[in-house]
C-alpha positions in Angstrom: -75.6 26.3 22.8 -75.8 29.3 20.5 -77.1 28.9 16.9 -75.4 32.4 15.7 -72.3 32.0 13.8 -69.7 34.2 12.5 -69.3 34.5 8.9 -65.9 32.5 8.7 -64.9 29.1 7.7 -67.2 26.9 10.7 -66.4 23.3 11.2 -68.0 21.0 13.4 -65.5 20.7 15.7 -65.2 24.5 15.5 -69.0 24.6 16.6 -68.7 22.7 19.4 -65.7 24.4 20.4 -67.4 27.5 21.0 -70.6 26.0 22.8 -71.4 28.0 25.8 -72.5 24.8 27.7 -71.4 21.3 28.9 -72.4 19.5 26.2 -70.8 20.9 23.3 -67.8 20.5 24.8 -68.5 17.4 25.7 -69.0 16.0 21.8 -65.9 18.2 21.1 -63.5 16.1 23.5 -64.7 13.1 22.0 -63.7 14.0 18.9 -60.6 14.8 20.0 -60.7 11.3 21.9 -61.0 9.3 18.5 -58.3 11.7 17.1 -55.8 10.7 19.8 -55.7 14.3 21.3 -57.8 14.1 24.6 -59.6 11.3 27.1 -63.3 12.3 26.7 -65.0 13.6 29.8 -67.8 12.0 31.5 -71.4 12.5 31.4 -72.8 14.8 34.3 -74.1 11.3 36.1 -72.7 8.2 36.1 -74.8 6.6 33.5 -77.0 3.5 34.3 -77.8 3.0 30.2 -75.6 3.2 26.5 -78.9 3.3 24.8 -82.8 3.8 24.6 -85.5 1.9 22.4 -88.4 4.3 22.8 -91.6 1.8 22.0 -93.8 4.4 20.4 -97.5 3.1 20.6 -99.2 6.2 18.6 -102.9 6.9 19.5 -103.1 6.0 23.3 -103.3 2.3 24.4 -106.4 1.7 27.1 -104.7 1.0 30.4 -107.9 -0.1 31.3 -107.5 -2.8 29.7 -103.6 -3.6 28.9 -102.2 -2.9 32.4 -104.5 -1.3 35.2 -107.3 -3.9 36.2 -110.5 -2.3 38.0 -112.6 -5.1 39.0 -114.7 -2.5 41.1 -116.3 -1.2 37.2 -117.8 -4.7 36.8 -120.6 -3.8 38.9 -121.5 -0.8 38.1 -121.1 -1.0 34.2 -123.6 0.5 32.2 -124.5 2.7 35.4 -123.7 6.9 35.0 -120.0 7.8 36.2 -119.9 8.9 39.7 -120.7 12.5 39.9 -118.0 13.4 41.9 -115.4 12.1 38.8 -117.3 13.5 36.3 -118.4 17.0 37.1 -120.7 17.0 34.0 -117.2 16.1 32.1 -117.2 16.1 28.3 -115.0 14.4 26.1 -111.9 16.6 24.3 -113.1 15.2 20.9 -116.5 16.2 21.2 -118.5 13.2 22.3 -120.4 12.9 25.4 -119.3 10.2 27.8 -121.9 8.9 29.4 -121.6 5.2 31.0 -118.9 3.0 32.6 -117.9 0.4 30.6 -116.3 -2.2 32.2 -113.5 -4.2 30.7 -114.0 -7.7 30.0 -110.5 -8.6 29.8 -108.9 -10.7 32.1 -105.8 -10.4 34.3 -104.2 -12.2 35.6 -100.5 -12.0 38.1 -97.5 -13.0 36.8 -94.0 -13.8 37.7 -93.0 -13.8 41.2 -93.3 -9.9 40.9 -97.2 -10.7 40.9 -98.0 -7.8 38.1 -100.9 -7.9 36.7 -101.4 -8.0 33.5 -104.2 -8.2 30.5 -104.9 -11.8 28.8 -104.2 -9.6 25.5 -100.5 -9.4 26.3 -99.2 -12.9 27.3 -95.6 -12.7 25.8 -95.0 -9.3 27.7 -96.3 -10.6 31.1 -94.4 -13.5 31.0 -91.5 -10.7 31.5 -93.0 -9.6 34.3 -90.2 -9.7 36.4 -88.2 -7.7 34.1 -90.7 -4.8 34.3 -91.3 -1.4 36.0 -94.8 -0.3 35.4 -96.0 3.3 35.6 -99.9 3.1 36.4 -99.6 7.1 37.4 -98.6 8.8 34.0 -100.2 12.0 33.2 -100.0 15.2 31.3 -102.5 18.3 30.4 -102.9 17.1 26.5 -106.0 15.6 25.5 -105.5 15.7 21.6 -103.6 13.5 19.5 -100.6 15.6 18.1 -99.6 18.3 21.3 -100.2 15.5 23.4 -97.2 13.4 21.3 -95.3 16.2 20.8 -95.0 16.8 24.8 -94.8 13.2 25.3 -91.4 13.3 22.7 -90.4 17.1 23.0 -91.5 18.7 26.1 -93.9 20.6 24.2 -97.3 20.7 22.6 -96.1 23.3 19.9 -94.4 22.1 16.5 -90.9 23.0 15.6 -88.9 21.7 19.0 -86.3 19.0 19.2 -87.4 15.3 20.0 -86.5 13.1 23.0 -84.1 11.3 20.6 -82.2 14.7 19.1 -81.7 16.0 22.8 -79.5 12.6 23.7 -78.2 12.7 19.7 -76.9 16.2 20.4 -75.8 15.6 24.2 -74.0 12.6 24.2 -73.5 11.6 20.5 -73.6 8.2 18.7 -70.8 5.4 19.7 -71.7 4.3 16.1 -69.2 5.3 13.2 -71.4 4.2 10.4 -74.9 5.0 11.2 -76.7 7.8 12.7 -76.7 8.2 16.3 -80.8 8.0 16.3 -83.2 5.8 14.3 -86.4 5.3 13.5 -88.6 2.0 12.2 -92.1 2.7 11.8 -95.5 0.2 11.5 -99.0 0.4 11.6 -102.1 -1.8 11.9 -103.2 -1.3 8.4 -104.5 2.5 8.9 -101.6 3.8 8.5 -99.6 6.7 10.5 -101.7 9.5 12.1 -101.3 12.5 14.4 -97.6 14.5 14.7 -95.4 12.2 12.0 -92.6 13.3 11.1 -92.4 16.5 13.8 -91.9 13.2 16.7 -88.2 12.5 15.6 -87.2 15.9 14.1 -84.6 17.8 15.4 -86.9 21.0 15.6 -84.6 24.3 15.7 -81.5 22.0 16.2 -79.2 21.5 13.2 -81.0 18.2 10.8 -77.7 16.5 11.5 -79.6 15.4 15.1 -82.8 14.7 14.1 -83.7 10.5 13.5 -83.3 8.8 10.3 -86.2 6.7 9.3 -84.6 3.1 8.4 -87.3 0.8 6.2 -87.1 -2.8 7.2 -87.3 -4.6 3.9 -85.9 -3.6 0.6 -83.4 -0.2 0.4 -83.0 0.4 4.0 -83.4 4.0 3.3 -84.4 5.7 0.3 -82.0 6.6 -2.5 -78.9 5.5 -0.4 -77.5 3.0 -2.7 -75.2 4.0 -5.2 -76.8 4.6 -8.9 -75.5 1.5 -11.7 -72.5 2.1 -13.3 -71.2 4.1 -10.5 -68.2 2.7 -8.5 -67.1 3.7 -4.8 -64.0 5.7 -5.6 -66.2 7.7 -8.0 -68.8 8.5 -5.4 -66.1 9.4 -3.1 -64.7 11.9 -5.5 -67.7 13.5 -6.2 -68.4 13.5 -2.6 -64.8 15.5 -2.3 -65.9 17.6 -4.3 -69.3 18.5 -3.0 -67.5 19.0 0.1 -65.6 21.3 -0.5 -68.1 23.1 -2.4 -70.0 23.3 0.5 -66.9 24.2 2.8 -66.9 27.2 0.2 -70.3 28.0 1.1 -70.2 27.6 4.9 -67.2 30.2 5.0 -69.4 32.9 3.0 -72.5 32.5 4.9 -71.5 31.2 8.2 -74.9 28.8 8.0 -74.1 26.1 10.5 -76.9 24.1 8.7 -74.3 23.2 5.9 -72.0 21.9 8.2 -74.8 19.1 8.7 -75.1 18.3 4.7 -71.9 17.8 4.7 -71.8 15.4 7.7 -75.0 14.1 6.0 -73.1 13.2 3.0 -70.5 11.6 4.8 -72.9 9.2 6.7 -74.6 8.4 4.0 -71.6 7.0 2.5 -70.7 4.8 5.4 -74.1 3.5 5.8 -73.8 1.9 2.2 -72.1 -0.8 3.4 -73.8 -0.6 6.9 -77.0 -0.7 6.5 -77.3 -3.7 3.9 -75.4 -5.5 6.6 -77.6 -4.6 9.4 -80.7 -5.3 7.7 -78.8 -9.0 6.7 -80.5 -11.4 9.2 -79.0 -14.5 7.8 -76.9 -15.3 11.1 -79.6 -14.8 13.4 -81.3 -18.5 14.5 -84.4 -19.7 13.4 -85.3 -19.3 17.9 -84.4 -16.1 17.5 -86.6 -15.5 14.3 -89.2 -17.4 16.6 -88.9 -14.9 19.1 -89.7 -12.0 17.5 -92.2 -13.6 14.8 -90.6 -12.8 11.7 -92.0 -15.9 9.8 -95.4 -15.0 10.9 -97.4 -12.4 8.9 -99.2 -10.9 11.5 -96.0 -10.3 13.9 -93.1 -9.9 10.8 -93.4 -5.8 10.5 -93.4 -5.2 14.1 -91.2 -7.7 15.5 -88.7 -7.0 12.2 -88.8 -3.7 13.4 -87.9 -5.1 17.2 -85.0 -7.4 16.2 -83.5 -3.9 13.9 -83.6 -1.8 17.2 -81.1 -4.6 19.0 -79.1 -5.3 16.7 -79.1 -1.2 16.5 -78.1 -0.6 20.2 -75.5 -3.6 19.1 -73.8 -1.4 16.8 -73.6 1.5 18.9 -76.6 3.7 17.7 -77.6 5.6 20.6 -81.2 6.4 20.3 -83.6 3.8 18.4 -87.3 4.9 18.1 -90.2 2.7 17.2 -93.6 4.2 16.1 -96.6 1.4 15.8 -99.9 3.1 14.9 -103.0 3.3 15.5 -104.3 3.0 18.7 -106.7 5.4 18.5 -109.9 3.0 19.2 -113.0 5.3 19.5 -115.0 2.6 18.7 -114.5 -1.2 17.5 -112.3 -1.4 20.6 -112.2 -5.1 21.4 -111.4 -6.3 18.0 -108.8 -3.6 17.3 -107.4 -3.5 20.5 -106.8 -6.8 20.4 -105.3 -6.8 16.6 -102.6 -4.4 17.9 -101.6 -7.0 20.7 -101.2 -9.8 18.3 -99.3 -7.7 15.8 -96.8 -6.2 18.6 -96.8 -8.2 21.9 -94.9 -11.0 20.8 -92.0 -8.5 19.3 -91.8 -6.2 22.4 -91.3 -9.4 24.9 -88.7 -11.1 22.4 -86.8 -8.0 22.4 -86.9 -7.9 26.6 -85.8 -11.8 26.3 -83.0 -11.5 23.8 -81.5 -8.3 25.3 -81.7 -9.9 28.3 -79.8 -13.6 26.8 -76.8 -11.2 25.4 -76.2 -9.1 28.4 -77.6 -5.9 26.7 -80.2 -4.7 28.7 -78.7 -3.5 31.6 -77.5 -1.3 29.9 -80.4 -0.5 27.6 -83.2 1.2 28.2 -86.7 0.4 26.9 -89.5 2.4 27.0 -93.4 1.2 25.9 -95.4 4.1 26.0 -98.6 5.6 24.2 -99.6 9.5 24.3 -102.3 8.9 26.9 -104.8 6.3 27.5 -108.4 5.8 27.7 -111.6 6.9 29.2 -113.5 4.4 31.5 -116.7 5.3 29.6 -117.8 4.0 27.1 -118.3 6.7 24.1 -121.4 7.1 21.9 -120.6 9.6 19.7 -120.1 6.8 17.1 -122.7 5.0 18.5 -123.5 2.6 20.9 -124.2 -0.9 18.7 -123.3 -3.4 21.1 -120.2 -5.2 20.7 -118.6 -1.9 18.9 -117.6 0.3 22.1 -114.7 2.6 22.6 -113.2 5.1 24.6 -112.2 8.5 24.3 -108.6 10.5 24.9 -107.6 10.1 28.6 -104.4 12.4 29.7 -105.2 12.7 33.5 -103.8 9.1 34.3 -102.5 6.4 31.8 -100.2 3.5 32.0 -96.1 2.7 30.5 -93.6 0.0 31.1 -90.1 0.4 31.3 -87.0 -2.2 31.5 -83.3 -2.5 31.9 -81.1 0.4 31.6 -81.7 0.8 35.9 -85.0 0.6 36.3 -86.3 -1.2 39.2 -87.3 -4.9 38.1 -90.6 -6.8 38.8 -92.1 -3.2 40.0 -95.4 -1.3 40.1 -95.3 2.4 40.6 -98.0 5.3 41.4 -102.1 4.3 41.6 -105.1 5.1 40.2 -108.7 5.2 41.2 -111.2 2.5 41.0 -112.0 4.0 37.7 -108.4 4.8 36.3 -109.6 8.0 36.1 -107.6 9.8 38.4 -104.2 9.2 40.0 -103.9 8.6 43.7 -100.7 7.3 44.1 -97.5 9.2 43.3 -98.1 10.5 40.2 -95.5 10.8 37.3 -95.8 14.0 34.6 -94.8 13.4 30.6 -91.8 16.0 32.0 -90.7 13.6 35.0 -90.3 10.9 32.6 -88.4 12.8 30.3 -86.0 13.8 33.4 -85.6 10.1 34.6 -84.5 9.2 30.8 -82.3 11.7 30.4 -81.0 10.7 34.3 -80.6 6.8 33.0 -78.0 8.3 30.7 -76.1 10.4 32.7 -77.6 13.5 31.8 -79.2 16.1 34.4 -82.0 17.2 32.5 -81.5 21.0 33.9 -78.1 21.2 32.5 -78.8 19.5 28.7 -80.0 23.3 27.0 -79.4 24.8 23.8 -80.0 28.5 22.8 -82.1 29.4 20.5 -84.0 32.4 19.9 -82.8 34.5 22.7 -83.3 32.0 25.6 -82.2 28.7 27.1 -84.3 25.3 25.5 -84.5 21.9 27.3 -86.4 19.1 26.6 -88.3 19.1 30.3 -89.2 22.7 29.5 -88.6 24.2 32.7 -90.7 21.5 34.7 -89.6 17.7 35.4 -87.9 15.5 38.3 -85.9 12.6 38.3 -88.7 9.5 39.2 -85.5 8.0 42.0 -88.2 5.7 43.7 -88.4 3.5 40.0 -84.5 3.4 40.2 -82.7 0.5 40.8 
């Protein structure tokens, strides 16, 4: 799709008109559709999934031990890594990795799937059977922020279009009155680190597709509600007239950027009457408060965050993105490690269990995923007291679980080494994840571009395959 614009008047609709590819056209028809004029088109695929919730886990979860038991490490732990593996290996951060260290979690099978899973995460294991775990994910980033921005935009460079902007712009939102992509963020009490804000823009797309953060207490988002003393027919004539002042604008200059104030404005306007009402939880049951620990204070952020992303997908909002930080453990790894689990375990399962109760989630898609996971040495760069231990960045193979939204259930896919250090067993790139998403949806990930600069963009780069053995 072409970002160069004649100096006319430029609508919307006008913009997709004129898109070169499928999926301009596509959001054009639709609006047509809601205008009476024209049945919108399919997707490219028949789509298995409406909607994603992309579980964010910022700083790289140890698969070691969350979700890939090596009982082989127990024996030789404290012992040098196997030269063979290491190939005098040093760590990306700087520290030298020395030792294996064992984990000393236990796991334990689960469901009649059988998957194992950590003692740390009790309330996702018992939705084992609802699971497909990816013990085989890997990618070439061994630093925090090009290793997030491949995972979300098919690139380690800044300025490109997240996961969630690429389905905004190809398929749209089914939601009238709030954005078609949304994001609710939390942390463990060290707030949020690495790629921020650059994980949910929309990069060298127009703003209009890039995620809105929604807070989960207090104004939903900032600013939105109308200022006292100012009533709704006042607000929508001053939003007339802004509009047109703009429309004035767009014809002089052609920018196509104005063209998503003005839809800006307009969504904004909806969502005061939306978003209060989303955030209102007084009809939910006090199981289903249970469920995702809001009357807890160790679960509320997270799982408030959880029960926001269904009742999200609910309304229609195509692409919901939660961001829990950090899991960055370089050291104090058993007691933070297992502070993370407490805070979000309990929130991730009760979302699996109450999509599940209200028919959503075959037809939504979750994703739990960090950046990349762990070492299986222990690192000693911020010393080595005992009891204090962590790992280093790991991208050659780390662990995600995905459900509903045609995924295969109860399932383990891909292998790693007796020292989850390498993959052995049908490995699965950051790209080939991205494709299978974008597959779920309808989408072939080849076909979803947009022009900028000269050349053809798409979110899988120009790598990436559909992952059809993890389809249902």
């Amino acid at each position: 799709m072409s970002t160069s614009f004649p100096s006319h008047g430029f609508s919307r609709r006008d913009f997709l008109a004129r898109s070169a590819h499928g999926f301009g056209a596509m959001a054009l028809w639709d609006l047509l559709a809601r205008d009476g004029h024209a049945e919108a088109p399919l997707p490219h695929l028949a789509p298995r999934a409406k909607n994603v919730i992309f579980i964010f886990m910022m700083g790289g979860p140890s698969h070691l031990d969350l979700f890939d038991p090596k009982p082989k490490m127990a024996a030789m732990h404290g012992q040098p890594m196997p030269a063979s593996l290491m190939q005098a290996k040093k760590s990306a951060t700087g520290g030298v990795l020395e030792t294996v260290m064992a984990s000393p979690r236990k796991f334990q099978r689960h469901g009649q799937s059988g998957i194992e899973f950590s003692e740390l995460l009790p309330h996702t294991a018992a939705m084992a059977d609802e699971i497909c775990l990816i013990r085989s994910m890997h990618g070439e980033q061994a630093n925090h922020d090009p290793a997030q921005l491949l995972l979300h935009c098919g690139t380690p460079l800044f300025g490109n279009p997240s996961m969630g902007s690429w389905v905004n712009y190809g398929l749209g939102s089914a939601c009238q009155n709030l954005p078609g992509y949304m994001v609710l963020i939390s942390d463990d009490g060290h707030g949020l680190e690495g790629a921020g804000a650059s994980l949910w823009g929309s990069g060298f797309m127009p703003s209009t597709y890039r995620g809105v953060s929604f807070r989960n207490s207090g104004d939903p988002i900032l600013h939105l509600n109308r200022p006292p003393g100012i009533s709704a027919a006042t607000q929508r004539a001053r939003l007339d007239v802004l509009r047109d002042l703009n429309q004035m604008h767009q014809q002089s200059t052609g920018d196509a950027e104005i063209a998503s104030r003005i839809a800006s404005y307009e969504m904004a306007f909806r969502m005061q009457t939306a978003a209060p009402e989303l955030l209102d939880f007084g009809g939910e049951s006090a199981a289903t408060r249970e469920m995702y620990g809001l009357d807890a204070e160790k679960t509320r952020a997270f799982g408030t965050n959880c029960l926001l992303a269904r009742r999200m997908v609910e309304r229609g909002v195509r692409f919901v993105h939660l961001v829990h930080s950090t899991w960055d453990h370089h050291s104090d790894l058993n007691r933070r490690l297992a502070n993370n689990c407490a805070m979000t375990d309990l929130g991730a399962a009760g979302l699996l269990k109450d999509l599940k109760q209200r028919g959503l989630l075959d037809d939504t898609l979750v994703v739990w995923a960090g950046e990349f996971g762990r070492t299986p040495m222990g690192e000693v760069r911020r010393g080595s007291t005992a009891g204090k231990e962590g790992r280093d960045h790991h991208p050659n193979a780390f662990s995600i679980w995905m459900a509903g939204g045609g995924v295969k259930r109860g399932h383990v896919h891909g292998a790693t080494d007796d020292f989850g250090y390498n993959i052995v067993e049908n490995p699965v790139h950051v790209h080939d994840l991205q494709a299978t998403i974008l597959h779920l949806l309808g989408i072939n990930h080849e076909q979803l571009t947009y022009r900028h600069a000269g050349r053809d963009y798409r979110l899988t780069d120009v790598e990436g395959k559909v992952v059809t053995d993890i389809l249902a």
